[in-house]
C-alpha positions in Angstrom: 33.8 8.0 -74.8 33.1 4.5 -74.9 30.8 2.0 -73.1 32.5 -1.6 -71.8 29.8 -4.5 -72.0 30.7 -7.2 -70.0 28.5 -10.4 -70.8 27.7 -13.5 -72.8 28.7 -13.8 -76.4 26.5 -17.3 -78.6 25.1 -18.6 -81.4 21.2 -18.8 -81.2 19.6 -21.8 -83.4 16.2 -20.9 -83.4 13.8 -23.6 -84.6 9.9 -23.6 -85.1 8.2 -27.1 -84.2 4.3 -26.9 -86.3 2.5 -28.3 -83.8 2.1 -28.2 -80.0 4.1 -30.0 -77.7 1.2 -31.0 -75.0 0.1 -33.0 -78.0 3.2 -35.2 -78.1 4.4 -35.3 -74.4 2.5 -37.6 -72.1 2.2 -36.2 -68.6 1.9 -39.5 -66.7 5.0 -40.4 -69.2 7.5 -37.7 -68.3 9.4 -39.8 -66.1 10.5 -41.9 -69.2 10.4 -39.0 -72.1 11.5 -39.9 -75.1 10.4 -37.7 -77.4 11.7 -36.1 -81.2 10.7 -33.4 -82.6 10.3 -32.4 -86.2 11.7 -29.0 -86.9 11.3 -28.0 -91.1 12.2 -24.1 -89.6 15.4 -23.8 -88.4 17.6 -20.3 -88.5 21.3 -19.3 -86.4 21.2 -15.7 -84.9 23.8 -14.0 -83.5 23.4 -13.2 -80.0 24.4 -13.8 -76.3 23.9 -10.2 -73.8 26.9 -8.0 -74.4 26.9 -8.6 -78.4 23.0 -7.8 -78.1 23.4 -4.7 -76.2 26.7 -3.5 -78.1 24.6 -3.9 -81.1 21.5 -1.6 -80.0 24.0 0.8 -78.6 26.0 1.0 -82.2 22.5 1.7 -83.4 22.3 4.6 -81.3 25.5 6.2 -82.5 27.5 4.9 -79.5 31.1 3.3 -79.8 30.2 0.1 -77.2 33.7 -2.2 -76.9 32.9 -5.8 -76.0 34.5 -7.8 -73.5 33.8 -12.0 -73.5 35.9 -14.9 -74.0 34.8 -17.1 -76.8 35.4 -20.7 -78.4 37.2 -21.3 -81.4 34.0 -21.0 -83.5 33.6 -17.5 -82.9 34.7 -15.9 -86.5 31.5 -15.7 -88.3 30.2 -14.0 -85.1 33.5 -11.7 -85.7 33.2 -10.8 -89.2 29.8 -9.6 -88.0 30.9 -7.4 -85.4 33.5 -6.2 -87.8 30.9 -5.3 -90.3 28.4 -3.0 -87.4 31.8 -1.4 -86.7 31.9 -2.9 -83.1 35.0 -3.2 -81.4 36.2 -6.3 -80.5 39.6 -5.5 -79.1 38.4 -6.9 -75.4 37.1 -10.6 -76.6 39.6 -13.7 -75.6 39.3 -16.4 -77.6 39.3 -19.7 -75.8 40.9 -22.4 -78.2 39.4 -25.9 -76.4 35.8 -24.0 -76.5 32.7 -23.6 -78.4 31.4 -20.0 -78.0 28.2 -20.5 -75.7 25.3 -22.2 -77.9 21.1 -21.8 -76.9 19.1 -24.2 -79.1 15.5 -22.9 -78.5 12.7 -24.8 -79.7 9.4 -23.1 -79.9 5.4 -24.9 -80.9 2.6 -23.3 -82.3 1.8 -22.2 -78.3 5.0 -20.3 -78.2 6.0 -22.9 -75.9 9.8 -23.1 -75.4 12.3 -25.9 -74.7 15.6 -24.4 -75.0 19.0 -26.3 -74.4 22.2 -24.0 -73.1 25.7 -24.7 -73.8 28.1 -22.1 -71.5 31.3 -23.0 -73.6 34.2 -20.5 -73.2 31.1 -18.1 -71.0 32.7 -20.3 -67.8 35.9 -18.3 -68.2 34.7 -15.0 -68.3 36.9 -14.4 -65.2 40.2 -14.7 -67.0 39.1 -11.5 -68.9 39.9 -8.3 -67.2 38.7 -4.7 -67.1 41.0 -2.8 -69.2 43.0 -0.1 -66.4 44.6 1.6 -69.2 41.4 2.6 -71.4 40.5 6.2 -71.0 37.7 6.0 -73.5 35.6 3.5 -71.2 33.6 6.2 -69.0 30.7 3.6 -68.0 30.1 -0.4 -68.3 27.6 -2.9 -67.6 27.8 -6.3 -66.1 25.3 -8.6 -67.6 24.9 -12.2 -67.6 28.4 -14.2 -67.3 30.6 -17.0 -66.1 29.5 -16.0 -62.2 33.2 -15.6 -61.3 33.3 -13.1 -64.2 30.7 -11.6 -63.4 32.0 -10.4 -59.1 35.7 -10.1 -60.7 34.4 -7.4 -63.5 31.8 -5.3 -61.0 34.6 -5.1 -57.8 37.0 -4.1 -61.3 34.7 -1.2 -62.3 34.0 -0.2 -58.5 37.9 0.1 -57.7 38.6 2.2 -61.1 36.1 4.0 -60.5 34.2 3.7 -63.1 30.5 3.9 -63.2 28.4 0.6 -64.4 25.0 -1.1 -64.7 24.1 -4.2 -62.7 22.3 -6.6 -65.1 21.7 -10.3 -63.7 19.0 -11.2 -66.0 19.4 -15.3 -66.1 22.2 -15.0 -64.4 20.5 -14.4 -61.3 19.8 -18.1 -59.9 23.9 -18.2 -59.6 24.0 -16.2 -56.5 22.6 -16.4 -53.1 21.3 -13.2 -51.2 24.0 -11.8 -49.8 26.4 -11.9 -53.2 23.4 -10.1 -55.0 23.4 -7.3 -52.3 27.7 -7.5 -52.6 27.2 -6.9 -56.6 24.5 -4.2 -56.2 26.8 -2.2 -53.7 29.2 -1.9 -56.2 27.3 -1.0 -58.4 26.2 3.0 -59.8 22.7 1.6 -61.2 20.8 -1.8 -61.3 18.2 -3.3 -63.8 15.7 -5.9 -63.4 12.5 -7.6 -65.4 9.4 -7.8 -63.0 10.1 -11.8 -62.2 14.0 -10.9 -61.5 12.8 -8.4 -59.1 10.7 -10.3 -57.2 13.7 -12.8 -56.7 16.0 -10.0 -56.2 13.7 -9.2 -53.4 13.2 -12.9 -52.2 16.8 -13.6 -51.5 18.0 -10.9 -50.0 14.7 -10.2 -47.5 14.0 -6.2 -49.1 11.6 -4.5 -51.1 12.0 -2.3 -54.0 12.1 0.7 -52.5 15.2 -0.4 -50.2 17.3 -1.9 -52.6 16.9 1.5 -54.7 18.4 3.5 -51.9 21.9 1.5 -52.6 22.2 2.8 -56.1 21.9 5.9 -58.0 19.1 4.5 -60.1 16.8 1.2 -59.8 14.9 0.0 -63.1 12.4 -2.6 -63.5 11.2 -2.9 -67.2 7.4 -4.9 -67.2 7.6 -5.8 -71.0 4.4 -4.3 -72.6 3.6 -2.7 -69.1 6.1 0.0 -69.3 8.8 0.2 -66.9 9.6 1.9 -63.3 13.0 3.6 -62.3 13.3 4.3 -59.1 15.6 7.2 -57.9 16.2 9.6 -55.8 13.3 8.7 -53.4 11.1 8.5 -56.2 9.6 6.3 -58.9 9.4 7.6 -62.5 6.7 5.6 -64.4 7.8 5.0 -68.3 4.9 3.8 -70.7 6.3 1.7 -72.9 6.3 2.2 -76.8 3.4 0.5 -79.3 4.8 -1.9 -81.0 3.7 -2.2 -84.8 4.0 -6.2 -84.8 5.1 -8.7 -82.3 7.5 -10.8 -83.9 10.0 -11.8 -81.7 10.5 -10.9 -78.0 14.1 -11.9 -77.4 16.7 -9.7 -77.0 13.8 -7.6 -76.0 15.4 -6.7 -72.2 18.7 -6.0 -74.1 17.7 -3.1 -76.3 16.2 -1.2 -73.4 19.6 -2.0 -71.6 21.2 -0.5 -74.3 18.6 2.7 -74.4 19.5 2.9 -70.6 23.1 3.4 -71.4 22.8 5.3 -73.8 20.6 8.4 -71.8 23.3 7.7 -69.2 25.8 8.8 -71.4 24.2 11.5 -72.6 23.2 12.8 -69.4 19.5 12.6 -70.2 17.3 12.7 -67.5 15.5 9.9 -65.9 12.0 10.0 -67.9 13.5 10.7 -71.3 16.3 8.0 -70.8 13.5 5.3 -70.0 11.5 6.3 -72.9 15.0 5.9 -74.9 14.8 2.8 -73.7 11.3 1.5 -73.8 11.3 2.3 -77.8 14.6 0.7 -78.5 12.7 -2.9 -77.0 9.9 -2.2 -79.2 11.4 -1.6 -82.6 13.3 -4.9 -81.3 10.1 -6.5 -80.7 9.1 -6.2 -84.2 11.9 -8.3 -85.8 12.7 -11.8 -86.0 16.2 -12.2 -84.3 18.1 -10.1 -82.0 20.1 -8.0 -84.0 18.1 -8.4 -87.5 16.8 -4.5 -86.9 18.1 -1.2 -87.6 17.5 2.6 -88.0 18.9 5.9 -88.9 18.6 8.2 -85.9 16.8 10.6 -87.3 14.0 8.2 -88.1 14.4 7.0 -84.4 13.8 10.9 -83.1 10.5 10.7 -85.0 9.1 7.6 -84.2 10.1 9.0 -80.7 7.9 12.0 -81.1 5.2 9.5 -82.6 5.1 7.8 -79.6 5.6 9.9 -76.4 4.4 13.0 -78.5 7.9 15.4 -77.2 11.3 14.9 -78.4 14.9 14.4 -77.0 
């Protein structure tokens, strides 16, 4: 069985500014900024939501199928796919666009400024959920084109199959009562800590009550752990130590793929969160979002190393 991971596909160009920003932008100047930036550190990752979590779910011994639209830049990003053995058969190419672009630039703070070209992202909606798959026995909807993004979760809810709602950035898109639309057609729904608090902002309920309108509620805390609420009750999953902190991004979508991936294996709640919480931390510890790998019986043990049981 297979996993359908509906989201963003782009190039990251990460670059490393040695020095601090505050020291070069004027506050009482911002209103005429003008500023460049010398950046001698410059590297292109592959990345974007679904190819993250695809990635991190190949890891795990999963078969994850992608489904994006992407510009006609995209073949480099293809060949890579190709080589991690991830299926590709759902991506639409979209010939008058780049494939979406983030140029992030990060100081000596770990200050950001990051610029975010959509590209061919804005017509996620002409992509479809595949009626004739019988492989595809769960998907998630992560960050998209917003039309994309309702057409693919009412798609899953009326075949029936089970999916994971995944805003992340994508959040600020949609007002209260399309979040509540998108979480009631949903099976389960994830969150970071500042996406639940605006998850419970625009649509007026708390934690507890959005939890009752899915099977299972997760908010992941970054080195805090996480909490999956189900069932009437709140499981609290102690995240994993991390052996270096190199690089947080992509961070939220290795536990996304650790949540899949206990949902497709029927784990239970506890185990599938710790799944998850160690999948962001062996991500943590590499530059780039899919720079890191494993053999799964090395990931059983480190596991075991960290929650001290096994799975």
């Amino acid at each position: 069985m297979s996993a359908l991971i509906c989201g963003s596909m782009a190039y990251d160009t990460i670059m490393v500014f040695h020095d601090k920003f505050k020291n070069h932008i004027l506050p009482e100047k911002v209103h005429m900024l003008n500023v460049s930036f010398l950046v001698p550190v410059m590297r292109r990752e592959y990345g974007g939501c679904a190819g993250n979590i695809a990635y991190n779910l190949k890891l795990l011994g999963e078969t994850p199928a992608i489904m994006a639209t992407v510009g006609h830049d995209f073949e480099p990003y293809a060949q890579w796919l190709n080589c991690c053995q991830i299926s590709t058969k759902y991506i639409q190419t979209m010939d008058s666009d780049y494939t979406g672009q983030a140029y992030i630039t990060t100081d000596e703070d770990d200050n950001q400024i990051t610029a975010f070209h959509p590209g061919a992202m804005n017509s996620s909606h002409k992509n479809s959920v595949p009626e004739d798959d019988e492989d595809i026995s769960i998907g998630i909807v992560s960050p998209d084109g917003k039309d994309g993004m309702q057409l693919h979760a009412k798609e899953f809810a009326n075949l029936g199959i089970p999916f994971v709602f995944d805003p992340g950035q994508g959040m600020p898109m949609f007002d209260g009562a399309e979040l509540l639309e998108l979480l009631d057609l949903a099976t389960y729904a994830t969150f970071n800590d500042y996406e639940s608090e605006l998850m419970q902002d625009r649509t007026g309920l708390a934690l507890e009550q959005l939890a009752e309108r899915v099977e299972a509620l997760i908010v992941t805390m970054g080195a805090e752990g996480s909490k999956i609420f189900t069932g009437g009750k709140c499981y609290d999953i102690p995240s994993a130590k991390a052996k270096e902190l190199a690089d947080p991004t992509g961070c939220g979508d290795a536990y996304r793929a650790g949540l899949l991936y206990g949902i497709m294996n029927d784990f239970d709640w506890q185990i599938t969160g710790r799944i998850a919480s160690l999948l962001g931390t062996i991500k943590i510890e590499h530059h780039g979002t899919q720079n890191h790998s494993f053999t799964m019986d090395s990931f059983k043990e480190r596991y075991f190393e960290s929650f001290g049981s096994s799975f």
